[in-house]
N, C-alpha and C positions, 0 to 999 in steps of 0.2 A: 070451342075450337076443335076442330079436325085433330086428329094425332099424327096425320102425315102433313101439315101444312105449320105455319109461322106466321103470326102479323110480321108489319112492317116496324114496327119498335123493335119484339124480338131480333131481326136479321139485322135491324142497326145498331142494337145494344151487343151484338155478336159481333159485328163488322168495327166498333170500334175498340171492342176490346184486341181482337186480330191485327187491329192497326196499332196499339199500344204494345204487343207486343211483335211486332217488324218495328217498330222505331226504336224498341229496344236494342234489338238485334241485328238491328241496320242492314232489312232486309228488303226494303225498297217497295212496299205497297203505300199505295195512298190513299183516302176517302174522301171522297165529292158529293159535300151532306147536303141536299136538299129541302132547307130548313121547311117551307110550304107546303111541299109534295114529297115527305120522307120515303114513300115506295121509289120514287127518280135518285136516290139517294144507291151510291155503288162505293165499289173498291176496286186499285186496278193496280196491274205490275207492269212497267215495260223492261225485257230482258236481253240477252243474246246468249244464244245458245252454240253449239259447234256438233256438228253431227256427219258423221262418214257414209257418204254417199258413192258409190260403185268405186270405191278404193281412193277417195275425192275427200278430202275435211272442208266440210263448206260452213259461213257461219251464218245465223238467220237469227234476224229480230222477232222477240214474240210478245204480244198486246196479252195480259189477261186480263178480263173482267168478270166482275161478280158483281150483280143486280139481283133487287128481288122485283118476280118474276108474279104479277100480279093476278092472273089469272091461275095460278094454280096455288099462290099461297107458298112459293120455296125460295129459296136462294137460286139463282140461276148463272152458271160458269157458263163464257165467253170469251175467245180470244181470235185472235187473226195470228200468222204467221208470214213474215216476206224473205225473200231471200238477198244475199246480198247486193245485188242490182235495184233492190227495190221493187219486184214483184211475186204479189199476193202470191201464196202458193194453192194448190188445188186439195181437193180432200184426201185423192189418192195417196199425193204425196206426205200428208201429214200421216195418215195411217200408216207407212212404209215405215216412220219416224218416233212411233210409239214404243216404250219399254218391252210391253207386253205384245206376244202374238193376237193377232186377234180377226177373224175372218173377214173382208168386205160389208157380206151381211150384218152381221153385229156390231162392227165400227159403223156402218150409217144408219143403224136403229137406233144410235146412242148420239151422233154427233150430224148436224145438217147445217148449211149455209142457210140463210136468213135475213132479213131485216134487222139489226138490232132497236129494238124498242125505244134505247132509251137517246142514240145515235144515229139514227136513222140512215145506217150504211152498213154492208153486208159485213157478217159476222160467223162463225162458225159457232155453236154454242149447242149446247148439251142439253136435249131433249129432256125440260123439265118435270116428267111422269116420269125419268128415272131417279131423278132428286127426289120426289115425295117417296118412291120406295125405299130408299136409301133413308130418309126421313124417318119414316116406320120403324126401322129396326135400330136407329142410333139417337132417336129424338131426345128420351127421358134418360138413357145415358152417356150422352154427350156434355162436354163444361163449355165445349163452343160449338154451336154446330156448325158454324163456317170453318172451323178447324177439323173437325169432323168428315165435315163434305169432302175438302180438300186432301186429307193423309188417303181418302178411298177415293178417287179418280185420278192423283196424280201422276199413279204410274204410263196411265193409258194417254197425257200429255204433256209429257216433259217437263215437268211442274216440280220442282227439286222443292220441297217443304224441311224446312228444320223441324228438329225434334224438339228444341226447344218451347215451339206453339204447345206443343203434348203436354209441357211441365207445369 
């Protein structure tokens, strides 16, 4: 096996330990195991967040998902964002929305609209040749690498992770 990649057992023996502990913690992820086809096999959070838009506290529903991503061998992060009306929001606007400053360029070299694979309806979802590099440098010391994944992209998505996955 690759040193930047993962079977599909690996990302679901990852994904259900991360689900054991959010159920601990009653952190609201859940997994949708696809006993036939384990790569179809994901984890997903739905949330609301509350974020201050030009002097405006507005709240907005966010989808996340984590599949694994079969063509490159990673875990692959997706989600959608809608605003309180119920419409999708655009990518601009999630960039605006990020913890972290981060230029246009580099937020759309890291993050593109899509088909999701496994849903087959557009998705925002994280360019997985940044997963396998990320993979690279946390693979053999990581205890979960979907916890892993997650503590290093959260800032850049509004993805509030406990510390308690760390313990």
């Amino acid at each position: 096996m690759d040193i930047d990649t993962i079977t599909p057992e690996d990302f679901l023996a990852s994904a259900k330990h991360f689900i054991e502990i959010s159920d601990k913690i009653h952190d609201g992820w859940r997994i949708y195991e696809h006993k036939n086809e384990i790569h179809k096999s994901y984890i997903k959070k739905e949330a609301f967040i509350t974020f201050k838009s030009q002097n405006e506290l507005c709240l907005y529903k966010i989808e996340y998902v984590i599949f694994y991503n079969l063509s490159y061998g990673v875990p692959s992060f997706s989600f959608n964002v809608w605003n309180s009306p119920g419409t999708l929001l655009k990518l601009e606007e999630i960039r605006q929305m990020c913890f972290i400053q981060i230029t246009k360029e580099e937020f759309y070299s890291v993050i593109t609209q899509q088909e999701h694979p496994i849903f087959h309806r557009p998705y925002f979802i994280m360019h997985p040749c940044h997963t396998a590099q990320l993979l690279k440098e946390f693979k053999n010391k990581s205890r979960n690498i979907v916890v892993t994944f997650l503590g290093l992209i959260s800032p850049l998505l509004r993805l509030n992770l406990s510390l308690e996955y760390g313990l």
